[in-house]
MILUM-276156 format. One line per 3 residues: number of its first residue (from 0); their letters; for each residue x, y, z of N, C-alpha, C. Coordinates in pm, whole numbers, plus 50000, padded with zeros to 5 digits. Layout:
% residues N
NUM = A = X:Y:Z:X:Y:Z:X:Y:Z; ... .
***
This chain:
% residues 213
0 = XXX = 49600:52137:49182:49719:52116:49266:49736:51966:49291; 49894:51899:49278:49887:51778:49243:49851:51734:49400; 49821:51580:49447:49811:51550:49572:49879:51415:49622 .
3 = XXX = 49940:51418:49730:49994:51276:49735:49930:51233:49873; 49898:51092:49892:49844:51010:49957:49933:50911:50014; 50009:50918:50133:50085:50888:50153:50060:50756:50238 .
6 = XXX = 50066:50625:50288:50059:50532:50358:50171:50480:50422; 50167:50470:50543:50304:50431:50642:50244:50264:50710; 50261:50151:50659:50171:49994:50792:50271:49988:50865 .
9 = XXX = 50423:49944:50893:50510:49921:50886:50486:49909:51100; 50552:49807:51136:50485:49801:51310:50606:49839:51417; 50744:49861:51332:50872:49878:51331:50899:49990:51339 .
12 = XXX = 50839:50088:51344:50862:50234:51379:51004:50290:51299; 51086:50340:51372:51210:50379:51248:51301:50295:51209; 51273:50178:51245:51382:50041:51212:51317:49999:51068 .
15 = XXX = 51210:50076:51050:51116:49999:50915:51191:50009:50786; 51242:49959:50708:51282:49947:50597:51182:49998:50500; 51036:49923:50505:50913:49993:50415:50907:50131:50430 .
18 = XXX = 50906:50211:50559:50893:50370:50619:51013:50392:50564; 51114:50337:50540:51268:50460:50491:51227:50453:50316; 51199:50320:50240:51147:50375:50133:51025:50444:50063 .
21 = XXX = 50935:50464:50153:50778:50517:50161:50851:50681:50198; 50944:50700:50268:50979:50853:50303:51060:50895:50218; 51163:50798:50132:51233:50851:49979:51155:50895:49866 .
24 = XXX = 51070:50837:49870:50968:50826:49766:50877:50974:49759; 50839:50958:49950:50729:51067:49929:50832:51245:49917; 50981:51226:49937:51026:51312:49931:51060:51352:49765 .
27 = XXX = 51096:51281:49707:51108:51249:49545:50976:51288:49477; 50856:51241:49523:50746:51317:49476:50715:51470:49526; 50749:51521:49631:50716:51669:49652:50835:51760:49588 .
30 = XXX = 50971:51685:49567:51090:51742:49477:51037:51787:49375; 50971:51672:49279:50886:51712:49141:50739:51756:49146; 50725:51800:49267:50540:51900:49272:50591:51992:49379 .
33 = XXX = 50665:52042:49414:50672:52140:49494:50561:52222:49620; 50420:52236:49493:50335:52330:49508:50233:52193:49567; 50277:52060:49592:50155:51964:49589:50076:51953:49752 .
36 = XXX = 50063:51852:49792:49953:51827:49932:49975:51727:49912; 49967:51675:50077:49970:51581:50090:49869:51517:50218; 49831:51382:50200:49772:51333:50315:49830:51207:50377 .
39 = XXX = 49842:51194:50512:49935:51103:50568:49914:51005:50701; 49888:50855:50597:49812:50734:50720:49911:50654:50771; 49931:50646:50896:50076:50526:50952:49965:50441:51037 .
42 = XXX = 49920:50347:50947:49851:50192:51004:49918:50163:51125; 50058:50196:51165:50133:50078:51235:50080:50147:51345; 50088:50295:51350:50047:50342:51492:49901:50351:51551 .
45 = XXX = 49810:50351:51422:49691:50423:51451:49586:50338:51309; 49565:50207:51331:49560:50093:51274:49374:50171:51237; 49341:50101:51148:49183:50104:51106:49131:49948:51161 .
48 = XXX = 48990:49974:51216:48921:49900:51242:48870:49828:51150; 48925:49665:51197:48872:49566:51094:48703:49563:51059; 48688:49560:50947:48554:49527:50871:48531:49432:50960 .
51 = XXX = 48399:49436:51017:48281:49365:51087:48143:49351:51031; 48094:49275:51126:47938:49263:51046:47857:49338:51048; 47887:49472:51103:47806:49633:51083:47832:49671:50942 .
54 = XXX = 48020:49661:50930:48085:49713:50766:47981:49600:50713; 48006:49502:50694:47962:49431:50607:47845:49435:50537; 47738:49456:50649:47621:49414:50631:47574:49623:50556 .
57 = XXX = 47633:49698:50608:47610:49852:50515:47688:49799:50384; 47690:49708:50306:47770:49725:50207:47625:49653:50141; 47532:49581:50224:47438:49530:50128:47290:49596:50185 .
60 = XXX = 47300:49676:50220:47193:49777:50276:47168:49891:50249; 47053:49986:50166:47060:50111:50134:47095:50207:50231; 47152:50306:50238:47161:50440:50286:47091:50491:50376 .
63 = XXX = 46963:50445:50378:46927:50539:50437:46866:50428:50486; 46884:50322:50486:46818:50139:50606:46961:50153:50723; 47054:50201:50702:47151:50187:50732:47106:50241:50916 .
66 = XXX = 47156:50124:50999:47186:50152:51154:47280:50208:51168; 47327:50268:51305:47380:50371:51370:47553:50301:51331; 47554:50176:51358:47691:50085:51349:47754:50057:51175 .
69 = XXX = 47602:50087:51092:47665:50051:50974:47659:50215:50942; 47597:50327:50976:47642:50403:50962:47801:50484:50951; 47833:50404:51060:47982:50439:51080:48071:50408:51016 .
72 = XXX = 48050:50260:51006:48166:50205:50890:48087:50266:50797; 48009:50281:50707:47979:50306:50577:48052:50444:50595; 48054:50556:50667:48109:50709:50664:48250:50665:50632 .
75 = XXX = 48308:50575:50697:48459:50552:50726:48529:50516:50575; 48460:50390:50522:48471:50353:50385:48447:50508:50303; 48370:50546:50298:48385:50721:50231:48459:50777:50229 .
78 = XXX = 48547:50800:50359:48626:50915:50376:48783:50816:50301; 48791:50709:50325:48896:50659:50272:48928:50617:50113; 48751:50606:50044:48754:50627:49908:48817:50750:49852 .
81 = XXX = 48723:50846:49958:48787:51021:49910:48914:51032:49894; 48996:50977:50000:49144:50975:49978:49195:50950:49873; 49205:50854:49852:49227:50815:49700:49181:50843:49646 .
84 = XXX = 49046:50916:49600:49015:50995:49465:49073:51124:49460; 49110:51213:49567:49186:51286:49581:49291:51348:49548; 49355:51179:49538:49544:51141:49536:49593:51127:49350 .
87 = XXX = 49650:51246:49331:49735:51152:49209:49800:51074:49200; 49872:51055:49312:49971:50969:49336:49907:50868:49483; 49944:50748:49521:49909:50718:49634:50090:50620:49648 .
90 = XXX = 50102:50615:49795:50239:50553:49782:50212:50466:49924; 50193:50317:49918:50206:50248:50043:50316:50130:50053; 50322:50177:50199:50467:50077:50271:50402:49943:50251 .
93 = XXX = 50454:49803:50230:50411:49699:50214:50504:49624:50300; 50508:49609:50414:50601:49487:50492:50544:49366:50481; 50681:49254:50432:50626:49132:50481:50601:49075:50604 .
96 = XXX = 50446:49027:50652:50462:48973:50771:50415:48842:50788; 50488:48763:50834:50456:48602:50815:50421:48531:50653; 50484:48623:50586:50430:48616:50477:50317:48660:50407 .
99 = XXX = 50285:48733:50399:50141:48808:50381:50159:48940:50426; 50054:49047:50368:50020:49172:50406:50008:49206:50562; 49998:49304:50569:50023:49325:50729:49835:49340:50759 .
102 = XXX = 49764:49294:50866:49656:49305:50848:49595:49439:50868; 49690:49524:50837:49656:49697:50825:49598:49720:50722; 49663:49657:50630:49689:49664:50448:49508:49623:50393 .
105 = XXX = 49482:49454:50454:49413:49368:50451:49266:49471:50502; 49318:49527:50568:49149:49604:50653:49176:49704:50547; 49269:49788:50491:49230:49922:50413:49141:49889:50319 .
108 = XXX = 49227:49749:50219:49125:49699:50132:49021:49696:50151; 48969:49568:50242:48843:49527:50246:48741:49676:50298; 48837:49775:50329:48726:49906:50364:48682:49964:50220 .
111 = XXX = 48814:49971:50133:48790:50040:50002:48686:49969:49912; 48658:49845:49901:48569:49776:49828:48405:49766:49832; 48356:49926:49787:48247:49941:49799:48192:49991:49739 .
114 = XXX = 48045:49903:49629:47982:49946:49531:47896:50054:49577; 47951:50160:49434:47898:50292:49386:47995:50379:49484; 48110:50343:49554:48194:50436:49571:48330:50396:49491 .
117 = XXX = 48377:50271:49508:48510:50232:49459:48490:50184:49323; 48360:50107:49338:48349:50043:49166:48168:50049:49129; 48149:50073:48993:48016:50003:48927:47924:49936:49011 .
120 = XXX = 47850:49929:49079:47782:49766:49048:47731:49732:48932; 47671:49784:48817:47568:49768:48733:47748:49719:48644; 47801:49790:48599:47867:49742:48535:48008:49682:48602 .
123 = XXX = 48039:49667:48662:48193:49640:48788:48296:49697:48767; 48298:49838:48679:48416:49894:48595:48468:49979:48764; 48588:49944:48787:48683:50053:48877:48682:50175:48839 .
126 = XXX = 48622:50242:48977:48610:50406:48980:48744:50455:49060; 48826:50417:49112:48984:50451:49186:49130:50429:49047; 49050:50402:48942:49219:50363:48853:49295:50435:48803 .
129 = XXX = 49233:50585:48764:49278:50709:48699:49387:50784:48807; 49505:50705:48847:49610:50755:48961:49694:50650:48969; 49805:50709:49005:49940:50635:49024:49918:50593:49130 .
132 = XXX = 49955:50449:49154:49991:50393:49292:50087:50339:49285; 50230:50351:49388:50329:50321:49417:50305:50205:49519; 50399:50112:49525:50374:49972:49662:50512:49974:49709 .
135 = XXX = 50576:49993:49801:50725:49997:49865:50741:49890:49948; 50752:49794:49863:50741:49641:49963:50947:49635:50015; 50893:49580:50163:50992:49512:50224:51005:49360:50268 .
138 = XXX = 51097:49293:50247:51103:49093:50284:51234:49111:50367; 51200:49047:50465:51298:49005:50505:51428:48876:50463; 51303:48792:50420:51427:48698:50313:51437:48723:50178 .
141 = XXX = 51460:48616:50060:51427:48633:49936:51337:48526:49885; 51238:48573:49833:51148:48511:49792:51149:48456:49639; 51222:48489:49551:51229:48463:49380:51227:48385:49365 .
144 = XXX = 51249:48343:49245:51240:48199:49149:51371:48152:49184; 51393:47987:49234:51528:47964:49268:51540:47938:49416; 51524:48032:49466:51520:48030:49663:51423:47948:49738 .
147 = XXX = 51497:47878:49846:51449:47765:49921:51327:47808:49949; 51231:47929:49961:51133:47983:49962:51005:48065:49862; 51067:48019:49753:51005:48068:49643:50877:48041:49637 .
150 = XXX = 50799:48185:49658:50677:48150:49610:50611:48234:49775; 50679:48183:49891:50657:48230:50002:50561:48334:50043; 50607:48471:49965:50566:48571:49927:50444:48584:49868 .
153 = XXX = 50338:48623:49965:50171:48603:49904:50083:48743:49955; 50199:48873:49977:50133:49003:49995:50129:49069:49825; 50255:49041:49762:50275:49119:49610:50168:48988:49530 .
156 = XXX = 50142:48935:49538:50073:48878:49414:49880:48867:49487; 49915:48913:49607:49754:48934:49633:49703:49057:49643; 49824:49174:49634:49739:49319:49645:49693:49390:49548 .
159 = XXX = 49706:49340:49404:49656:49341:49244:49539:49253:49251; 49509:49165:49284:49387:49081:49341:49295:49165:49401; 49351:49153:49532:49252:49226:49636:49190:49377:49595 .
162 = XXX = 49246:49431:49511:49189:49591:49459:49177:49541:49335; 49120:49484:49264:49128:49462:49100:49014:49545:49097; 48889:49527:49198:48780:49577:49138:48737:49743:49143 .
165 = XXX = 48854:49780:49232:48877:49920:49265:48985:50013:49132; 48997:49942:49065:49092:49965:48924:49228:50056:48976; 49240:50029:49131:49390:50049:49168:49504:49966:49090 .
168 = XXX = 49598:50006:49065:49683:49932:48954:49820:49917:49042; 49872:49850:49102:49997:49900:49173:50145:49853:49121; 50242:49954:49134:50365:49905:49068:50422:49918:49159 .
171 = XXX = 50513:49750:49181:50580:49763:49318:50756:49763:49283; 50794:49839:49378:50970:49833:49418:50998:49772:49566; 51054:49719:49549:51130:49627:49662:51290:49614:49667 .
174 = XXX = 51308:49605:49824:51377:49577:49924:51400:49422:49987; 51462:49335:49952:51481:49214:50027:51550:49176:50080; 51576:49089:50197:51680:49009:50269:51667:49123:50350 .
177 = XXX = 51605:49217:50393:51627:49375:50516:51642:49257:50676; 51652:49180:50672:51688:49090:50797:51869:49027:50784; 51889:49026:50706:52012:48972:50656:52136:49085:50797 .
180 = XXX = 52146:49193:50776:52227:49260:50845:52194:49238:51087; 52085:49227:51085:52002:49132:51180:52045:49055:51265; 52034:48896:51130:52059:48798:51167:52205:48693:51150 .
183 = XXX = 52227:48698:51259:52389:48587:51213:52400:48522:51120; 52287:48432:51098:52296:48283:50997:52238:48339:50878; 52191:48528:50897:52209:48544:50740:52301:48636:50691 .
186 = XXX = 52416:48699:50753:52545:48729:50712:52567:48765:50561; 52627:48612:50555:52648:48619:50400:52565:48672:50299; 52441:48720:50338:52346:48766:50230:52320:48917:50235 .
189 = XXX = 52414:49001:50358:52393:49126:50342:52459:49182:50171; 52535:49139:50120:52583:49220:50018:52466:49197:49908; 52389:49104:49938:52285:49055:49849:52157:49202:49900 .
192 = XXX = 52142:49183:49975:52093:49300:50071:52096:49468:50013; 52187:49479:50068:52317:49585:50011:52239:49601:49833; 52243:49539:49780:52262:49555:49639:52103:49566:49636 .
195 = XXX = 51984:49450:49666:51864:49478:49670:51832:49630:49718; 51831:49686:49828:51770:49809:49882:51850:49927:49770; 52005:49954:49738:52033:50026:49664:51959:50024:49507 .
198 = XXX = 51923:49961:49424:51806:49950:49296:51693:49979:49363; 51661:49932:49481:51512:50039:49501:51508:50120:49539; 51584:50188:49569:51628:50343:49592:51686:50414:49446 .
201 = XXX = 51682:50325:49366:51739:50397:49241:51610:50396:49171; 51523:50270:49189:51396:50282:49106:51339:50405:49193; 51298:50465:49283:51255:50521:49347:51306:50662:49328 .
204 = XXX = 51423:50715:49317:51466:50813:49243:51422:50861:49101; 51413:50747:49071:51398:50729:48903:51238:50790:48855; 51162:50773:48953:50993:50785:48910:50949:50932:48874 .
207 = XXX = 51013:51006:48948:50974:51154:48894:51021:51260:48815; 51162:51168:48793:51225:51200:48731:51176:51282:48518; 51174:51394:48537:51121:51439:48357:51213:51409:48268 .
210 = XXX = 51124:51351:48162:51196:51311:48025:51275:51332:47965; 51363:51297:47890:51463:51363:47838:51343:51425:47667; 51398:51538:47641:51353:51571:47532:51421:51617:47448 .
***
């Protein structure tokens, strides 16, 4: 039975732009699995505890050396590997915040990155890659090649980084300028807006869509 793994960071509750395309998406995937499951994390409300020097230090400590504190994080990192081994699909909201990942995002990672659950040690080959992962990023400005801000944008080119060794692979669709309608002095850029969120709602349609044969 297929499974989807659903992720909500987004701190914006129903104003979230990431949550309206993370909820197209996850509806578009149960359209084409009907019969599937699902499991469902909203960071924004009910955030994971940042990796500390309990997590840390169970990541270089056997199992069974393991104290009561690294016990915990080490269980926690488990149950969130499971998730994703679970998931055929995994689908997370990606808001920009200050430029960067939301530090929801930043703690899931650094929880998932743990030898002989997520990856190898002996060899470093990713044990999480055999699954689709979806990324539903939202910007409030535009970040591309060209714009007074180019480059700005350092959540999409670090969350292929940050999981490389977890052989998570992520393909992202985006939403930009979602501040444009907002803000006065960015006006003129709702039709820019407008046109961004409609293609990711079309890429997003588009994913489960079966082949023509």
């Amino acid at each position: 039975m297929p499974h989807l793994l659903h992720i909500d960071t987004s701190i914006r509750g129903e104003h979230s732009v990431s949550r309206r395309l993370t909820a197209r998406a996850a509806a578009a995937w149960h359209a084409a699995h009907p019969d599937g499951t699902l499991t469902y994390r909203n960071f924004g409300k009910e955030p994971l505890p940042h990796l500390d020097e309990a997590g840390g230090l169970a990541r270089m400590t056997p199992a069974d050396q393991h104290t009561p504190e690294q016990r915990r994080s080490w269980a926690l990192t488990e149950q969130l590997v499971a998730e994703v081994k679970q998931a055929d699909t995994v689908l997370l909201g990606l808001p920009l915040y200050n430029y960067g990942a939301p530090s929801s995002v930043k703690t899931w990672v650094d929880l998932l990155i743990a030898p002989g659950l997520s990856y190898d040690p002996a060899t470093g080959a990713g044990l999480l890659g055999d699954r689709e992962f979806i990324v539903l990023a939202s910007r409030g400005g535009g970040y591309g090649s060209g714009t007074p801000r180019a480059g700005w944008d350092h959540a999409e080119p670090w969350l292929p980084h940050g999981l490389s060794q977890t052989g998570l692979a992520p393909r992202f669709i985006a939403a930009e300028l979602t501040l444009a309608p907002a803000v006065p002095a960015m006006a003129e850029l709702i039709p820019l807006h407008q046109e961004s969120l409609a293609a990711a709602e079309r890429a997003i349609d588009e994913l489960w869509v079966p082949a023509a044969v």
